[in-house]
C-alpha positions as CSV (number, residue, x, y, z in Angstrom):
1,X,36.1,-100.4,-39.9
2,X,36.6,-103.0,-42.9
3,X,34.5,-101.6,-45.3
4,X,37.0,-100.8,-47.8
5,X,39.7,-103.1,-48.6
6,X,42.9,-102.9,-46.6
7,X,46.0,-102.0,-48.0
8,X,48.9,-103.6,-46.0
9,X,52.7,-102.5,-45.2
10,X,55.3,-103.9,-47.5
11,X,57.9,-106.4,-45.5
12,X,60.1,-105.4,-43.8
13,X,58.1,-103.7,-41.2
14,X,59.1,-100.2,-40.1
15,X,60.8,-100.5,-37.5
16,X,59.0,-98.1,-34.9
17,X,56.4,-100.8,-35.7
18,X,58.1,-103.1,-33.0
19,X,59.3,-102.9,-29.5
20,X,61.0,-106.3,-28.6
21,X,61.3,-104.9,-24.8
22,X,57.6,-106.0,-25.0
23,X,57.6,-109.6,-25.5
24,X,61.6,-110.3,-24.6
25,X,61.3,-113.0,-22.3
26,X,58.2,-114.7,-24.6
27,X,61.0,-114.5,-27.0
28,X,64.1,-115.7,-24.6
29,X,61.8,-118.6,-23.3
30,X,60.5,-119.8,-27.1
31,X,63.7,-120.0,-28.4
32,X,65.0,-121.9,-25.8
33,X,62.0,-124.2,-25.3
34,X,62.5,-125.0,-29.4
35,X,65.9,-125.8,-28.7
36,X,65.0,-128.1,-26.2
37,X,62.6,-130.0,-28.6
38,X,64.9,-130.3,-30.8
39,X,67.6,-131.7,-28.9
40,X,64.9,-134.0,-27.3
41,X,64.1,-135.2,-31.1
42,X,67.9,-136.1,-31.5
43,X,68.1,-138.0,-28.8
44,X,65.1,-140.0,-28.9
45,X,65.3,-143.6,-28.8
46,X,62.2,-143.7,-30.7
47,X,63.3,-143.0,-34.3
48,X,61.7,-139.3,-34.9
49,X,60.2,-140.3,-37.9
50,X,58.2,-142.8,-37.1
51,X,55.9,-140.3,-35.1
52,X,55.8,-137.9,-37.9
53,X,52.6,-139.7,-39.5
54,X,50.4,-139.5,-36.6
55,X,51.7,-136.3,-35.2
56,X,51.2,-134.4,-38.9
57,X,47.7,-135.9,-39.2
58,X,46.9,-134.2,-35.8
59,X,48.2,-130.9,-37.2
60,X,45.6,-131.4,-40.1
61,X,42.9,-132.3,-37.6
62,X,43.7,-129.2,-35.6
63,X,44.1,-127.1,-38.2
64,X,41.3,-127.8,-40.0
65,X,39.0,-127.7,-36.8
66,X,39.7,-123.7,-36.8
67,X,37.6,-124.0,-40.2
68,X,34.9,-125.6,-38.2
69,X,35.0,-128.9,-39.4
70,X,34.4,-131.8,-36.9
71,X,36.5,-134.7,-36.7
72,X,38.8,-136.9,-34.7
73,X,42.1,-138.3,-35.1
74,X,40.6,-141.6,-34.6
75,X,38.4,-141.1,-37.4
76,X,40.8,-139.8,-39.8
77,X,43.6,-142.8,-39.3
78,X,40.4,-144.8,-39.1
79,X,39.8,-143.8,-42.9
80,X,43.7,-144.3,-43.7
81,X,43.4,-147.7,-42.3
82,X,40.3,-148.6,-44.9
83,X,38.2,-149.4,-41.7
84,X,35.9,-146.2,-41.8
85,X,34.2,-144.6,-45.3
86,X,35.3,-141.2,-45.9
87,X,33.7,-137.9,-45.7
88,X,34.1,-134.6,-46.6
89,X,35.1,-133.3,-43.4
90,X,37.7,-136.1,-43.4
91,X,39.1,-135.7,-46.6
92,X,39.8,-132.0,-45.8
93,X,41.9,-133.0,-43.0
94,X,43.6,-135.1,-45.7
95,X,44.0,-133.0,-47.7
96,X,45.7,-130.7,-45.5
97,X,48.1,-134.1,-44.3
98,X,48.9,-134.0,-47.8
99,X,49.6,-130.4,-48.7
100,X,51.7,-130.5,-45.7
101,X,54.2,-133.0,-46.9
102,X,53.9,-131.7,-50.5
103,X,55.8,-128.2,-49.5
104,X,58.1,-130.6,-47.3
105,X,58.7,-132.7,-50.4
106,X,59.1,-129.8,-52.3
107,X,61.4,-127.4,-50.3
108,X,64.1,-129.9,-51.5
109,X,64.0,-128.7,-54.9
110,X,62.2,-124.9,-54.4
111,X,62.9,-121.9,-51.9
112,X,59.4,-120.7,-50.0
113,X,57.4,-119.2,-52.9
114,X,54.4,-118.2,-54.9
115,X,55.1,-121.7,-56.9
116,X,55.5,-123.6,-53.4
117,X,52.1,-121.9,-52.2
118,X,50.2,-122.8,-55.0
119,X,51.4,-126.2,-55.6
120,X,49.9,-126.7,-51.6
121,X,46.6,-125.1,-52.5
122,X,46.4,-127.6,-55.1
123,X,46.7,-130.4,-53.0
124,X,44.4,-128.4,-50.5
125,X,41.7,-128.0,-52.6
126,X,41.4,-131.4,-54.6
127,X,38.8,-134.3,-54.4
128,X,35.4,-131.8,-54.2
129,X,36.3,-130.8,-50.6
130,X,34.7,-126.9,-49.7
131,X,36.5,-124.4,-51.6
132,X,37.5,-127.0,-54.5
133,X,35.6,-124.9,-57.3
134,X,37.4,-121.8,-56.4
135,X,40.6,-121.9,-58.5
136,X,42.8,-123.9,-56.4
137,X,46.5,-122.9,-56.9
138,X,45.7,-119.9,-58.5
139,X,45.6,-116.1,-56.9
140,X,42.3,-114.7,-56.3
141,X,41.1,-111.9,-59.2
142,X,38.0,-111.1,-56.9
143,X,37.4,-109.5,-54.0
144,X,36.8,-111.4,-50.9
145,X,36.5,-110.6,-47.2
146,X,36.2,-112.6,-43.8
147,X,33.5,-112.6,-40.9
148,X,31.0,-114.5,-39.2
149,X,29.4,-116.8,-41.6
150,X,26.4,-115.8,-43.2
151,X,28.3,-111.8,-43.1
152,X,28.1,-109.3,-45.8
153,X,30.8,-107.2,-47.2
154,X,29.1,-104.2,-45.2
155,X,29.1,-106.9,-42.4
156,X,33.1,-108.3,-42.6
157,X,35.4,-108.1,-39.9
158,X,38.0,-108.1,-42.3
159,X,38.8,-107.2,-46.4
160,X,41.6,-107.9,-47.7
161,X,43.9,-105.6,-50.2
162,X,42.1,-105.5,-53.8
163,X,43.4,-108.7,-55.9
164,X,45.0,-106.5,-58.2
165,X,47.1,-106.0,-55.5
166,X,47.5,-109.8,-54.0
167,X,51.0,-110.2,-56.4
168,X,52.4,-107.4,-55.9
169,X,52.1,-108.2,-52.0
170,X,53.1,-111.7,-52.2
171,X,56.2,-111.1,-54.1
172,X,57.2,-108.3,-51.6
173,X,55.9,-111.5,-49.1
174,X,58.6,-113.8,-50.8
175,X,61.2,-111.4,-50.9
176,X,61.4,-110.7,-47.6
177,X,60.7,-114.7,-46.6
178,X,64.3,-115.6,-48.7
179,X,66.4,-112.1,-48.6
180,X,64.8,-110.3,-44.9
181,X,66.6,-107.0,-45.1
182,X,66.1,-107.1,-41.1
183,X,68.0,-108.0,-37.7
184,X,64.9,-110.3,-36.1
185,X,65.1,-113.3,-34.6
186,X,63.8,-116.1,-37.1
187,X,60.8,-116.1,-34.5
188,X,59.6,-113.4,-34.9
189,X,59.9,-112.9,-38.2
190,X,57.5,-116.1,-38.8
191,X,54.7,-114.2,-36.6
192,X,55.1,-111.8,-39.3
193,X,55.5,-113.5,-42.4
194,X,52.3,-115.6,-41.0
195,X,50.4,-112.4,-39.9
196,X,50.8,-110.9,-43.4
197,X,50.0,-113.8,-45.5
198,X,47.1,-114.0,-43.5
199,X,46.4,-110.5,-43.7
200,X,46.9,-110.6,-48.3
201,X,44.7,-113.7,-48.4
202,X,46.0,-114.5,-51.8
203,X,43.1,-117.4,-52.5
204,X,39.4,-117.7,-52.4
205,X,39.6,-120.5,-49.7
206,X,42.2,-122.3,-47.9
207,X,44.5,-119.0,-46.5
208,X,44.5,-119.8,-42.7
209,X,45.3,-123.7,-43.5
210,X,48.0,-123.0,-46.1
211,X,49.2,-119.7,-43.7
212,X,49.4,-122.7,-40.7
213,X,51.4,-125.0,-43.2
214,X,54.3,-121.5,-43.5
215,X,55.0,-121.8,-39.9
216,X,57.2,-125.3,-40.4
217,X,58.3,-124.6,-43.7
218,X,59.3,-121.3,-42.5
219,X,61.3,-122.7,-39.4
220,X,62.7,-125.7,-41.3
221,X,64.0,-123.7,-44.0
222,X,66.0,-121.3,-41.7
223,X,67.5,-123.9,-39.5
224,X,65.3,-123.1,-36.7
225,X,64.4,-126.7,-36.3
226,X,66.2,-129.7,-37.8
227,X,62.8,-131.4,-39.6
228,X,59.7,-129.2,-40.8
229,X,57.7,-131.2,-37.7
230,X,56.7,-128.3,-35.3
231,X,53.1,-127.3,-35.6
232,X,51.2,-124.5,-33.7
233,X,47.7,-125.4,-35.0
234,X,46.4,-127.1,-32.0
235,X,47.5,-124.0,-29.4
236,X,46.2,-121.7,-31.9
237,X,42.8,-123.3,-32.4
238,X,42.4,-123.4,-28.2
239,X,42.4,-119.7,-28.6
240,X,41.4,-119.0,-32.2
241,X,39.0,-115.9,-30.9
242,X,42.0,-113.8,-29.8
243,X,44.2,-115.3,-32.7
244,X,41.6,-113.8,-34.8
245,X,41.8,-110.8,-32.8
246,X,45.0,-109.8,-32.5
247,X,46.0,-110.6,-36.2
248,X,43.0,-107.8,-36.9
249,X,45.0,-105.7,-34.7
250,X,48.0,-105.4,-36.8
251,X,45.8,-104.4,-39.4
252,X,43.5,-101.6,-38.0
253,X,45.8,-101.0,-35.0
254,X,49.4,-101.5,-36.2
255,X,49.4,-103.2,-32.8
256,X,52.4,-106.1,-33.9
257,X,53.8,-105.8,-30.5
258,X,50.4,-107.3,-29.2
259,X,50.4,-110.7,-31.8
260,X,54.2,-111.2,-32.1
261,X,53.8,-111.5,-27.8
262,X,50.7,-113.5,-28.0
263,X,52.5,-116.3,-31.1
264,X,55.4,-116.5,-29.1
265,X,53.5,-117.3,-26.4
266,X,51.8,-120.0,-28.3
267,X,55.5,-121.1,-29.7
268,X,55.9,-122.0,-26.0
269,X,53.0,-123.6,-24.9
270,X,53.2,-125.8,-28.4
271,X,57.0,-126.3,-27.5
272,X,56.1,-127.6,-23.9
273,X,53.3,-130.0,-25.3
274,X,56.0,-131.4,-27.9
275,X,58.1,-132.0,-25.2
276,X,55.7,-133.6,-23.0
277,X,54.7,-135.9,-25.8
278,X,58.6,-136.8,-26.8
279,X,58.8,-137.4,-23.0
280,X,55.8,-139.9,-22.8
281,X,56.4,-141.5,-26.2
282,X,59.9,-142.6,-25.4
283,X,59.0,-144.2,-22.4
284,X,56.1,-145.8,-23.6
285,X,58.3,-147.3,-26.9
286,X,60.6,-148.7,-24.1
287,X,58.0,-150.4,-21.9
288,X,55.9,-151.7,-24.9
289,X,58.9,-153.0,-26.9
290,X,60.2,-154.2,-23.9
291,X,56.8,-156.3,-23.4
292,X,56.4,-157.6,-26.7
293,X,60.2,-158.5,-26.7
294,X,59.4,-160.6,-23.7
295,X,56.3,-162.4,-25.6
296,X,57.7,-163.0,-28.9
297,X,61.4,-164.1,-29.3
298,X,61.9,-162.6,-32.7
299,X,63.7,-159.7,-34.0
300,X,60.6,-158.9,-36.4
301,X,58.7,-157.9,-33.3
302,X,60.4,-154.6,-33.3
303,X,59.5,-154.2,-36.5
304,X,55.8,-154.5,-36.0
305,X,56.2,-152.1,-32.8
306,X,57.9,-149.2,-35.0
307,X,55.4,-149.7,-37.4
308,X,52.8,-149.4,-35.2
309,X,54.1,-146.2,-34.0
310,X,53.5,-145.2,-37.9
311,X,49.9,-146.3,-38.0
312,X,48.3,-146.9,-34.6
313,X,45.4,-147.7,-36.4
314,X,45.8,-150.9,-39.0
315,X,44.5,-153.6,-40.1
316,X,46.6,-156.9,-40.3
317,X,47.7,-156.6,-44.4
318,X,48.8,-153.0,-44.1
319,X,51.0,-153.3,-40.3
320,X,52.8,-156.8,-42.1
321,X,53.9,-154.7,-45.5
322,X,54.7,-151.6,-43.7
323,X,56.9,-154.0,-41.0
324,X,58.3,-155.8,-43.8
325,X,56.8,-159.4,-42.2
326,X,55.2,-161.8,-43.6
327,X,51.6,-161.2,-43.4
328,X,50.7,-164.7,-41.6
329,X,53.5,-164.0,-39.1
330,X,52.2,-160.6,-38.5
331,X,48.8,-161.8,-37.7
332,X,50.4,-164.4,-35.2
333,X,52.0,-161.5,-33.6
334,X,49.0,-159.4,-33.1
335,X,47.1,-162.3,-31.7
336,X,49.8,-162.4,-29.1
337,X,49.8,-158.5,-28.4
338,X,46.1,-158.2,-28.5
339,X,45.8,-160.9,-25.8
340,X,48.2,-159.3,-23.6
341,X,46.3,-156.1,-24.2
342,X,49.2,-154.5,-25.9
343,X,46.5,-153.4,-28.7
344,X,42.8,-153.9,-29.3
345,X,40.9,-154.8,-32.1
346,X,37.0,-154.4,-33.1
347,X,36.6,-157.7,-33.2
348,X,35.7,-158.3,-36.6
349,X,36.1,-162.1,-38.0
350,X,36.9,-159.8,-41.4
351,X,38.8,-157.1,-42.1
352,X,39.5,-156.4,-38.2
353,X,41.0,-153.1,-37.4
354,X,43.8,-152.8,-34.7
355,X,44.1,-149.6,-32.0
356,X,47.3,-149.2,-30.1
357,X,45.7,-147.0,-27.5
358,X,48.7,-146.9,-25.5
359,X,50.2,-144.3,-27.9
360,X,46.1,-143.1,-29.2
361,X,46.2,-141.5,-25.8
362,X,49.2,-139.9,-25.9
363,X,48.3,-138.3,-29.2
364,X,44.8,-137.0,-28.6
């Protein structure tokens, strides 16, 4: 197995390939736990988007962690805040924050595509991160072929279709992502457009992250969900052996029955989690806003809550111009907060960095 290159089925699948008696309920029970998220987001009394920061830079910590690099959400908001230097590790999980919003940016103006994909890789690759001499945005021309590190292409697990190939296979890939000549459910359809973009490994570096990036894209795009805000990296990366796994299975078993069961089932757990977090988010924004409310009679206080809920990590400069306060009446404010254990700081005479653990907790 794997020592030639595999040559994948063009999109749409056959459809003997799938039986969705298999994974029916999986299905039934993701599509309405979505639903549920989403009708939780619309209802929030936190507004939605001020968790988007915090909750997209987890994505990019997860995400990246499934490429083995080691680092905290602490430690990356640590580094937005100016309170930490940066590293490589780090500035891969920025780099991913920031691919991430680029194809959100950028589905305003372009449909999913080979331009969208390699605008992301870009952004992926840049600032001398792993992978950033290996053409970013551009399709590989070489072979390549994945596998324990330190493996061999007599060694691989996996090698991918000949890059001769690799546009031929993403434009069949893009094709079926805008005009599906299929009856699936949306859900499934993104195990597959996922599974096979995995599977064509169109770059040198950076596939799984930018295949991870697809799945919000994907579901924003069709009106799945209503903002491009629901990640699957941390479920994935809990199990990333049998992720792994099964994707190879679709390959050199044509078992899709076996993975679209096994993402759905992800889908769900990643939908519960969601909802757990919205859950615990909105009651914690109503307790601590309530709190602060009753120790400082101002309406800027709100203000310096939402933002918080941005950046749960700050120093003093960056919380006031984000909350639109003067910077002075800002630090007042946190003086107040921090004494009532609202947040804590490092303690620092200079440059003194903030944590709202409260929500820290909630987000880990």
């Amino acid at each position: 197995m794997g020592k030639i290159p595999f040559t994948p089925e063009n999109l749409p699948l056959n459809s003997e390939r799938i039986n969705q008696l298999f994974f029916i309920n999986e299905l039934i029970e993701a599509n309405t736990k979505v639903a549920q998220y989403q009708v939780l987001l619309q209802n929030t009394k936190l507004p939605s988007h001020l968790l988007l920061n915090p909750v997209m830079l987890n994505e990019a910590v997860q995400s990246t962690k499934i490429e083995g690099t080691q680092v905290t959400l602490d430690e990356v908001l640590e580094v937005e805040a100016l309170s930490r230097k940066n590293n490589k590790d780090i500035q891969e999980v920025l780099n991913y924050y920031h691919a991430l919003r680029d194809g959100m940016d950028k589905l305003t103006s372009l449909p999913i595509s080979t331009r969208l994909f390699k605008a992301m890789h870009v952004t992926l690759m840049s600032n001398e991160v792993r992978g950033s001499n290996r053409t970013p945005g551009e399709y590989r021309k070489i072979q390549n072929f994945i596998g324990p590190e330190g493996c061999s292409l007599e060694t691989a697990t996996y090698i991918p279709p000949q890059p001769q190939l690799v546009d031929d296979f993403m434009n069949n890939l893009e094709i079926y992502i805008n005009s599906p000549q299929d009856d699936l459910n949306e859900l499934i359809r993104i195990a597959v457009v996922h599974a096979q973009f995995e599977t064509i490994h169109p770059f040198l570096d950076g596939n799984g992250r930018i295949g991870r990036i697809l799945i919000p894209l994907y579901l924003y795009s069709k009106g799945v969900i209503d903002y491009p805000n629901f990640f699957l990296s941390e479920t994935l990366e809990k199990d990333k052996h049998k992720y792994y796994r099964f994707l190879n299975d679709t390959r050199y078993k044509g078992d899709w029955n076996q993975w679209i069961k096994f993402f759905l089932e992800a889908m769900i757990m990643q939908a519960d989690k969601h909802i757990r977090l919205i859950n615990n988010v909105n009651d914690l924004y109503e307790h601590d806003l309530n709190l602060a409310q009753s120790l400082i009679n101002s309406s800027g206080v709100k203000k310096l809550i939402d933002a918080m809920y941005q950046k749960p990590i700050f120093m003093a400069q960056a919380i006031a111009n984000l909350a639109e306060l003067p910077e002075a009446t800002c630090r007042r404010y946190l003086s107040i907060l921090e004494t009532n254990r609202v947040i804590f700081s490092d303690g620092k005479q200079r440059s003194k960095t903030y944590y709202y653990y409260n929500l820290l907790d909630k987000l880990r």
